[in-house]
N, C-alpha and C positions, 0 to 999 in steps of 0.2 A: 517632855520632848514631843512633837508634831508627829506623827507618823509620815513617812514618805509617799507621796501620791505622785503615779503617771499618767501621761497622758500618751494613746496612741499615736504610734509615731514617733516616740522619745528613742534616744538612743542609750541602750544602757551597758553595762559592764555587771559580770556574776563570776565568782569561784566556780569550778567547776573541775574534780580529778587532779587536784594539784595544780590547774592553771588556771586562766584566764578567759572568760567567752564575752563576745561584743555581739551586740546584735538590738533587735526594732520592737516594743511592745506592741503587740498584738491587739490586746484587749483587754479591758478589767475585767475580774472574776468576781462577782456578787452573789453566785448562790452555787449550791453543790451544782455540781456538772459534772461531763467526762470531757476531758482534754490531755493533750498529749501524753495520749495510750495509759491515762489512768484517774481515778476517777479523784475530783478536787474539792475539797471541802472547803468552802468561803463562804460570807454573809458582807452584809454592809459593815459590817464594825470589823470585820477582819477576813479582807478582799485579800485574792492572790492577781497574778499579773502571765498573762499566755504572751511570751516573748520568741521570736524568731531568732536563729542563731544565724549570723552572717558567714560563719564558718560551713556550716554544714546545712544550712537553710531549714533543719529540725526544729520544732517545735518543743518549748519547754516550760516549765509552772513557776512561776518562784514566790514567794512573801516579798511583800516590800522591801523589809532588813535585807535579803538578800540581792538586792540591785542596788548600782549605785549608778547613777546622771554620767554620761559621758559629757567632757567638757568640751 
């Protein structure tokens, strides 16, 4: 199976505490960094995604698996 790739801008959908968050990908994560408020370990073979929540306009990390394409 393809891994899931975004692109800034995309609108996506994530679990989050028992519900549901929507919100705008930020950026792709290629290499360790610090982002929202903790530090992210990615590479090229296995990127995370800094997504903005439309709810709360906070910053958050996720793996691929964990977003899904809002339609």
């Amino acid at each position: 199976m393809a891994e899931k790739s975004f692109a800034k801008g995309d609108k996506v959908e994530w679990n989050t505490h028992g519900s549901t968050a929507e919100g705008t990908v930020e950026e792709k994560i290629t290499e360790d960094t610090e982002a929202a408020g903790r530090t992210v370990r990615a590479d090229e073979d296995s990127p995370q995604y800094r997504v903005r929540s439309d709810k709360s306009g906070r910053d958050a990390v996720h793996k691929p698996d964990a977003l899904k394409r809002k339609s």
